[in-house]
C-alpha positions as CSV (number, residue, x, y, z in Angstrom):
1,X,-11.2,30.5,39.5
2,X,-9.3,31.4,42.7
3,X,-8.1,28.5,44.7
4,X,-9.8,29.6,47.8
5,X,-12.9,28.4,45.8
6,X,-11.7,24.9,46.5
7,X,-10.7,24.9,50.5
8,X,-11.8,21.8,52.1
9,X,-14.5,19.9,51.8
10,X,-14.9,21.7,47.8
11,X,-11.5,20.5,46.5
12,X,-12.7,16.8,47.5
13,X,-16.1,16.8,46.3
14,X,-14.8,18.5,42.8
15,X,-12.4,15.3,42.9
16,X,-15.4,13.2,43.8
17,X,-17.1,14.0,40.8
18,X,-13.9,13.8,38.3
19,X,-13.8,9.9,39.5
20,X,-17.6,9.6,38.8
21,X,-17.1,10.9,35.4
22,X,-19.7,13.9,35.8
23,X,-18.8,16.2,32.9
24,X,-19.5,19.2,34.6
25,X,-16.9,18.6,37.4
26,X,-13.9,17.4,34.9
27,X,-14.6,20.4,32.8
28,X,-13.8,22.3,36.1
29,X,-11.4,20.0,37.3
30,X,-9.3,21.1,33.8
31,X,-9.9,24.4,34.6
32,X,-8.5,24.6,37.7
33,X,-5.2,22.3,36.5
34,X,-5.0,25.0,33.7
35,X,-4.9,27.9,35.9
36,X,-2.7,25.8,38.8
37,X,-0.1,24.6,35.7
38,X,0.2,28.1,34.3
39,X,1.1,29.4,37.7
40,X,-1.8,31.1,38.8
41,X,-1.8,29.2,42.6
42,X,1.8,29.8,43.1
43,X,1.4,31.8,46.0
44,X,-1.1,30.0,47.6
45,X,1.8,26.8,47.7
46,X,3.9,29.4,49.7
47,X,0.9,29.4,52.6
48,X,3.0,27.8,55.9
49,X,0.5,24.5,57.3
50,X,-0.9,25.8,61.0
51,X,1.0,24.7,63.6
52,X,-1.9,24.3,66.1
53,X,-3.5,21.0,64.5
54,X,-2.6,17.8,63.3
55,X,-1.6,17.5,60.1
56,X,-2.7,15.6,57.3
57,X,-0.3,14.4,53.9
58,X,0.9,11.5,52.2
59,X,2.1,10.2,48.9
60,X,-0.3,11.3,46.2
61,X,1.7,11.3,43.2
62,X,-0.1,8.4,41.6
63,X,-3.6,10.0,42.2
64,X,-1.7,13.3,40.4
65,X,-0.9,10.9,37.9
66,X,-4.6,9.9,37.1
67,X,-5.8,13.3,36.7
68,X,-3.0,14.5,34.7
69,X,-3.1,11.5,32.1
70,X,-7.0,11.9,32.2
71,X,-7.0,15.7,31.5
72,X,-4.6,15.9,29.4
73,X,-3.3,12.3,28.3
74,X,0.2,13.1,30.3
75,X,2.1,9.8,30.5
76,X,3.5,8.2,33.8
77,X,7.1,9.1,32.2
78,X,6.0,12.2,30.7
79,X,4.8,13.6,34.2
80,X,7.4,12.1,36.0
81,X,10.2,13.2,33.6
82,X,9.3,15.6,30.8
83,X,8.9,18.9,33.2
84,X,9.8,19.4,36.9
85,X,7.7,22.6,37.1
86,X,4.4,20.9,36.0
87,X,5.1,17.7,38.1
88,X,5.7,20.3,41.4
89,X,2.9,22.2,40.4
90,X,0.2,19.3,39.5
91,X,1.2,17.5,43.2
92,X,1.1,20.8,45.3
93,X,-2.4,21.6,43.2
94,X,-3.7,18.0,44.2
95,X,-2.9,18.4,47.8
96,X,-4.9,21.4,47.6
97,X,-7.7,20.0,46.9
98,X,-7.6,17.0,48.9
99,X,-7.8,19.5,51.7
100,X,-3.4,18.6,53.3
101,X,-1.9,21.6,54.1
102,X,1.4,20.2,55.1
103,X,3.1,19.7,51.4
104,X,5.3,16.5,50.8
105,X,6.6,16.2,47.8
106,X,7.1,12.6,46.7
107,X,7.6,10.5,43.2
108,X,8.2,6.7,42.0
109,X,11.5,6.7,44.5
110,X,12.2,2.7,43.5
111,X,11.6,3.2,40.0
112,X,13.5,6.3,39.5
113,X,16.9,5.3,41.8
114,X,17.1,2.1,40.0
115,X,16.9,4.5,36.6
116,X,19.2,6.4,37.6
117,X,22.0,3.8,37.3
118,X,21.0,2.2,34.0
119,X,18.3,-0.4,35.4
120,X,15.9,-1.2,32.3
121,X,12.0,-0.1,33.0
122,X,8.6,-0.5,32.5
123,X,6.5,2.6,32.0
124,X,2.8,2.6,31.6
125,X,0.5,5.7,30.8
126,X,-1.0,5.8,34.0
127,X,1.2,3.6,36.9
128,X,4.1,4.2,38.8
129,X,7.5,2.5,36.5
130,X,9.4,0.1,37.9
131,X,12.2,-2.1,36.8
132,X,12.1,-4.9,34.2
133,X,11.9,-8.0,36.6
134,X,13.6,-10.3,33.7
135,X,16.3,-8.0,32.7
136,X,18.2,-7.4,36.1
137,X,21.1,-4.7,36.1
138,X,23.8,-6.5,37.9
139,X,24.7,-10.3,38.6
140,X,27.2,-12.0,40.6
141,X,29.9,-11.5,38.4
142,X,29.8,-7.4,38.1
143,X,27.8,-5.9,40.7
144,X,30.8,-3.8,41.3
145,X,31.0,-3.0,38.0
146,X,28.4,0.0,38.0
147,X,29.8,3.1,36.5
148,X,29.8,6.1,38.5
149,X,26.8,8.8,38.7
150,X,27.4,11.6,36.6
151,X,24.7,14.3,38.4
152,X,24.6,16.3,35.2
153,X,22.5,14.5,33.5
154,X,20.0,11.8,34.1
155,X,17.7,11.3,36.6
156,X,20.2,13.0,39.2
157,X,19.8,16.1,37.0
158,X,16.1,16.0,37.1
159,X,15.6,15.3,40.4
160,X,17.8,18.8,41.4
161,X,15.4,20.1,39.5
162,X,12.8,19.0,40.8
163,X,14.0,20.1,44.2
164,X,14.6,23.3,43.0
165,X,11.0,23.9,41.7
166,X,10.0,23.1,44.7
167,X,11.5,25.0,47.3
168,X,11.3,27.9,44.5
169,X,7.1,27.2,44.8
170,X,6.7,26.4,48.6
171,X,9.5,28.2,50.2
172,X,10.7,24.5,51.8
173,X,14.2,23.0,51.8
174,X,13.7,20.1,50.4
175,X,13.7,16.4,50.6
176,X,15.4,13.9,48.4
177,X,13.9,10.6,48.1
178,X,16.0,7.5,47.4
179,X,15.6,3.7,47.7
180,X,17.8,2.8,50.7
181,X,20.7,0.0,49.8
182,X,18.6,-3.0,50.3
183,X,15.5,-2.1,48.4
184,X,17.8,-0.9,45.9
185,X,19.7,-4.1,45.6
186,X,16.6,-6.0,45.1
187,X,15.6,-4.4,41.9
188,X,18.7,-3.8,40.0
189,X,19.8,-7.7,41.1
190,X,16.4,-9.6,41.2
191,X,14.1,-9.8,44.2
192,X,14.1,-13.4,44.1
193,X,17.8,-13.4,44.0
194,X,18.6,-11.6,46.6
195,X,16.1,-13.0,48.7
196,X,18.3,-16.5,47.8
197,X,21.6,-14.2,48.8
198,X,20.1,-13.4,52.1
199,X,19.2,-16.8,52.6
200,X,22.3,-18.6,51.9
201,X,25.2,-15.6,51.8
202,X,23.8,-12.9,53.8
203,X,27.7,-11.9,54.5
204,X,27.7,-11.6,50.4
205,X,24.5,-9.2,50.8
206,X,26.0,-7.1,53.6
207,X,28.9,-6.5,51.5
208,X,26.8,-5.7,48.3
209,X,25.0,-3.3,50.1
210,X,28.0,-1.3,51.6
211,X,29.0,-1.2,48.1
212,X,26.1,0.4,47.0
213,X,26.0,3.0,49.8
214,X,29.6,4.1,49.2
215,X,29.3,4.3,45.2
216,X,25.4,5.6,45.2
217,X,24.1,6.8,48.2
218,X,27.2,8.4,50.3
219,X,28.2,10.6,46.8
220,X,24.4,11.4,45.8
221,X,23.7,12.2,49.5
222,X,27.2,14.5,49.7
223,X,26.1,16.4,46.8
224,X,22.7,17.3,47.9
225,X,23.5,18.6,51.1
226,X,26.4,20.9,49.5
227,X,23.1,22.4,47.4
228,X,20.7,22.4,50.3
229,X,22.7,21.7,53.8
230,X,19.2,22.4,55.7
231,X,17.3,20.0,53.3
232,X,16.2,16.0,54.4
233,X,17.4,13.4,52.7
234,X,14.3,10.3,52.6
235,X,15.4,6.8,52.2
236,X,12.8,4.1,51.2
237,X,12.6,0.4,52.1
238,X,10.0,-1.2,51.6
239,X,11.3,-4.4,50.3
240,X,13.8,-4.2,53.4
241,X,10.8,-4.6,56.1
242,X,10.2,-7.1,58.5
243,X,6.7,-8.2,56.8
244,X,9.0,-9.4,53.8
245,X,12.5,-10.6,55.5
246,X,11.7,-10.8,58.7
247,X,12.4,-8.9,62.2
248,X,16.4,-10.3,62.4
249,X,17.2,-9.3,58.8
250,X,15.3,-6.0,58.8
251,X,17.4,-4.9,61.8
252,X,20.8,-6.6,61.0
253,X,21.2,-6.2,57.3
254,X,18.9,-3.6,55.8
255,X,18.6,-1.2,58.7
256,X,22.3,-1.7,59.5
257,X,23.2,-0.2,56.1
258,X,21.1,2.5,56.6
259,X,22.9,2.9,59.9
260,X,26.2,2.9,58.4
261,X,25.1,5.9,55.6
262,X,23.8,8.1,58.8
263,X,26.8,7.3,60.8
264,X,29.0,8.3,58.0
265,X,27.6,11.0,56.5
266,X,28.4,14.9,58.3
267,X,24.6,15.4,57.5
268,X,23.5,12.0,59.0
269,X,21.2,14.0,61.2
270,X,19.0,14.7,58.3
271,X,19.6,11.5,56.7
272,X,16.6,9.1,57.8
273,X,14.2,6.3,56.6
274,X,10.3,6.0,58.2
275,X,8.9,3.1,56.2
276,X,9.6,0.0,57.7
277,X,6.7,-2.0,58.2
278,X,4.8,-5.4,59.8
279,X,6.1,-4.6,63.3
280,X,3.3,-7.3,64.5
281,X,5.6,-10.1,63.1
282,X,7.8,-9.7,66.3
283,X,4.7,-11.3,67.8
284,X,4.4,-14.2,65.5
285,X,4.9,-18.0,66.1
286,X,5.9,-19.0,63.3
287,X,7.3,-17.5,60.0
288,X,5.5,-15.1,57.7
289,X,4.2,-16.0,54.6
290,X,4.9,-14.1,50.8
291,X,3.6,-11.5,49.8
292,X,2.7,-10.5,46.6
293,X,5.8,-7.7,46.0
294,X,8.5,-9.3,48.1
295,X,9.1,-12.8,49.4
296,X,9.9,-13.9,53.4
297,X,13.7,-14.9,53.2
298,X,12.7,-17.3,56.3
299,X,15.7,-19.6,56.1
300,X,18.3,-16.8,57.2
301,X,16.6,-16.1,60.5
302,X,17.9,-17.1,63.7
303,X,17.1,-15.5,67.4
304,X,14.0,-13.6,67.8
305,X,13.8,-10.1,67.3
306,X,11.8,-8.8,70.5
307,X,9.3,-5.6,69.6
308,X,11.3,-3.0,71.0
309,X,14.5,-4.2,69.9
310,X,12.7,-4.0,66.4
311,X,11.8,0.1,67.5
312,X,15.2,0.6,68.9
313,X,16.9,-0.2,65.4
314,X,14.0,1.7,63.4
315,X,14.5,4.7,66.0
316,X,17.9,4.6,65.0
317,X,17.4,5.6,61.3
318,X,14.3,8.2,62.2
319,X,14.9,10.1,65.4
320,X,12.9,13.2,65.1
321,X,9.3,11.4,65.0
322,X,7.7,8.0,65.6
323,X,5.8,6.3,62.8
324,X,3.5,3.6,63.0
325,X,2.2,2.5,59.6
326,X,-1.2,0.6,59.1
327,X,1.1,-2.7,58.2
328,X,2.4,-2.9,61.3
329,X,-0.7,-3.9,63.4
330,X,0.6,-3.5,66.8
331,X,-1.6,-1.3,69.0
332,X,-1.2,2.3,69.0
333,X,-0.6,2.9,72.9
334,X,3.1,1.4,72.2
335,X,4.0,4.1,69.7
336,X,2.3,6.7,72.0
337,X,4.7,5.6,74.5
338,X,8.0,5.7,72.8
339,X,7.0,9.0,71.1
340,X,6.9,10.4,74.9
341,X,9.2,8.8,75.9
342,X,11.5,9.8,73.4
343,X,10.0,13.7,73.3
344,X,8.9,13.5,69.4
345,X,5.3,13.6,67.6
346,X,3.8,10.8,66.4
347,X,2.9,9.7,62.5
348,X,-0.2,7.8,62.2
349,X,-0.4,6.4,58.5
350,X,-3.4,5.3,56.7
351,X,-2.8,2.2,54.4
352,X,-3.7,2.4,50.7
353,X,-6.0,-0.7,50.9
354,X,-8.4,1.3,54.0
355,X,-9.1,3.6,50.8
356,X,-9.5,1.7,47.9
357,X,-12.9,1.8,46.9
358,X,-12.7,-1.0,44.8
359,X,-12.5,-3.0,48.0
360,X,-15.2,-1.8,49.9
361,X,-18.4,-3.6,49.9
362,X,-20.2,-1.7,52.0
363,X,-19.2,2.1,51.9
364,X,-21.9,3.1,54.7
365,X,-20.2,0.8,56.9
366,X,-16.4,1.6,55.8
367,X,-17.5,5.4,56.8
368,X,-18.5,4.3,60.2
369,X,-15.3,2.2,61.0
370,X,-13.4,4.9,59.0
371,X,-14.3,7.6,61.6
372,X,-14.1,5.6,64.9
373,X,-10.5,4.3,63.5
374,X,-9.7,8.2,62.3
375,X,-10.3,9.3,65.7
376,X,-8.3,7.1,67.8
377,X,-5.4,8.1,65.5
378,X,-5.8,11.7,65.7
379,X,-6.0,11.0,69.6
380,X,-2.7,8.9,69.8
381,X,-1.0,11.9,68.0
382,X,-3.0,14.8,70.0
383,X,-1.7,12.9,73.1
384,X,1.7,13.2,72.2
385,X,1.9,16.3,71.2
386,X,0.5,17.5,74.7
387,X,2.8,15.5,76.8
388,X,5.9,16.3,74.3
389,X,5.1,20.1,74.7
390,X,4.5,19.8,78.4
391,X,7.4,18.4,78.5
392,X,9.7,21.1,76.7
393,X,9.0,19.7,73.3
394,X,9.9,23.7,72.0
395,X,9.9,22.5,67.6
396,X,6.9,24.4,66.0
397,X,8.0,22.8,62.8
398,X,7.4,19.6,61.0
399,X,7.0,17.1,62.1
400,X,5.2,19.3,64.9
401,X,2.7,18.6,65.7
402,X,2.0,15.1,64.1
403,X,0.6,13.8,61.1
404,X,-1.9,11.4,59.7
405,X,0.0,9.6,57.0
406,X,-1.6,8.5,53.8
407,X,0.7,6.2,52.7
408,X,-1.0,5.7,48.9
409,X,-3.6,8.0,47.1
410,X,-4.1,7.0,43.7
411,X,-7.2,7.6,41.7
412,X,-9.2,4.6,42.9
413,X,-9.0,5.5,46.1
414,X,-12.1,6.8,48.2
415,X,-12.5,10.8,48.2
416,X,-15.4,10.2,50.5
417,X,-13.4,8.3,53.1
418,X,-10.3,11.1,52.8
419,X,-13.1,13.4,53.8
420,X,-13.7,11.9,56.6
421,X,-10.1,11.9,58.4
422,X,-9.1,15.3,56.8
423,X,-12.2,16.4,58.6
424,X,-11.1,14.3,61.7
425,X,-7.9,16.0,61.4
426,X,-9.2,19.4,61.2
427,X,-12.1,19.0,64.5
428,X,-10.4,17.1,66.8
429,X,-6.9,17.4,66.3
430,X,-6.4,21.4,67.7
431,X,-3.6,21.2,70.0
């Protein structure tokens, strides 16, 4: 079957009918994952995204995931590690068919840095891995103690291999994902402990994380660039964000070490992080509460963090587009105005829960405020993109022109209601 068979809207109803268990569409569904896993769509991947409309990607490697362990019972550490070539292959194929152009290449970034130093995990057949919550990697006594990487072997290993498929099968440089030093502190020490640390010793945290960026991130970071000196380097953070440790720590601990890694690195101008998130807690009275993945540190917050000196520090650590993530909750006329201001596009991301049909009672009615919401945020990036190129903006590659962010696709999540913004996307997003 040729891929073309499957352009937007097919690829999505196919996928429709895989989740609705119709026999007739997984028996397809198979046959296109043969034919895409044996190479067959390779050149296709190679195709460059248009330039003249906004784009549309996200993290979809759990959704590749589903299909892969469904088809072909392919485990979560099976796809993830057994063979880079099917895992490039099987997330390129599954943009395809949910209709994103603009490839992004993405994998269990938490999980897999805190593997990569020895942290014990959990792996399921069909969810992300993550680390053993009751079997931390360091304590106070030898968090210095962590032996050096060795990128021969390991997950270092397979992630250059990875990167290698992939720029082999798209034609991209590449971009290496890694949990930034406070997310990565917090699972190989204990989210509840360092939450504690940041509490009562935040100087002790500051120092553990400068540790961590001079042992792990500075030598990991040094030897990528010396294979790919025009690839991206992707830091991650969620558990660094102002939602979970509020607006003062976000911007004096955990952005500050990413600071310091892009300050001190000769490629620090590739070197970024976009996933900060819960701006709208700059705006709050009165502490945020927990959160069922990481804690408020609360106690170790003192002077308020305004909302733009919250941007400011985040603008810091991603300079070449603005990002405003469904989390954050702050109306998107402020982001439209620091993206002009600052002569960049605009990301607009789409938060796993606004897709997960699991959660919708009324799917009539999610389609409805689906569409009105999908249009304002193809607006806010359509407006940028304008002003940016009226004003000399002269990049006609990504992040050019913009992009509509899914920030989770996994197998439960709405094909229906991804229609409807890719189709968004594609109508009213021409520049």
């Amino acid at each position: 079957m040729s891929i073309d068979a499957l352009t937007f809207p097919a690829g999505l109803h196919l996928l429709s009918g895989w989740q609705a268990n119709d026999r007739t569409a997984t028996e397809r569904l198979r046959n296109t994952f043969d034919a895409g896993l044996a190479g067959q769509y390779d050149e296709d991947f190679k195709s460059p995204a248009p330039q003249d409309v906004v784009h549309v990607s996200g993290s979809i490697d759990l959704l590749t995931l589903g299909i892969m362990f469904d088809l072909y019972g392919v485990t979560a550490a099976e796809l993830y590690k057994g063979d880079p070539e099917r895992y490039v292959r099987a997330v390129l194929l599954t943009l395809r068919l949910l209709g994103m152009r603009k490839l992004y290449l993405s994998w269990p970034v938490y999980g897999l840095t805190a593997e990569a130093l020895g942290a014990e995990m959990i792996y399921s057949d069909r969810f992300s891995p993550g680390t053993d919550p009751d079997k931390a990697l360091v304590d106070d006594d030898n968090w210095r103690d962590l032996d050096p990487l060795d990128f021969d072997t390991g997950i270092p290993k397979l992630l250059d291999e990875t990167l290698a498929c992939y720029r082999s099968l798209s034609g991209h440089e590449p971009v290496l994902h890694l949990s930034a030093p406070y997310s990565l502190a917090a699972d190989i020490y204990g989210q509840e402990q360092i939450i504690t640390a940041l509490t009562h010793e935040p100087g002790f945290v500051n120092e553990f994380l400068d540790h961590l960026a001079d042992t792990v991130h500075a030598p990991w970071i040094s030897h990528f660039f010396d294979q790919y000196p025009a690839g991206w380097v992707e830091l991650a953070d969620a558990s660094g964000s102002p939602f979970f440790i509020g607006p003062r720590n976000c911007k004096d601990v955990a952005i500050r070490s990413v600071q310091r890694l892009v300050e001190a690195s000769p490629h620090g101008t590739r070197v970024y992080i976009a996933n900060y998130r819960g701006d709208y807690v700059t705006q709050a009275a009165q502490r945020v509460g927990s959160s069922s993945r990481r804690r408020s540190s609360g106690g170790s917050e003192s002077g308020r963090v305004t909302l733009s000196e919250l941007f400011e520090a985040k603008n810091s650590v991603c300079r070449d587009y603005v990002i405003r993530l469904n989390d954050d909750r702050i109306p998107a006329s402020f982001y439209v105005e620091k993206a002009i201001e600052r002569n960049v596009p605009l990301f607009m991301g789409i938060g796993a829960t606004e897709l997960d049909r699991n959660s919708i009672a009324d799917m009539d009615i999610a389609k409805e405020d689906l569409r009105a919401s999908a249009s304002e945020r193809v607006a806010a990036i359509t407006t940028v993109a304008r002003s940016i190129a009226g004003n000399g903006y002269e990049s006609k590659v990504p992040p050019w022109p913009g992009t509509v962010y899914f920030e989770d696709v996994s197998a439960e999540s709405s094909f229906e209601l991804i229609e409807i913004l890719v189709d968004t996307a594609t109508r009213e997003g021409v520049i």
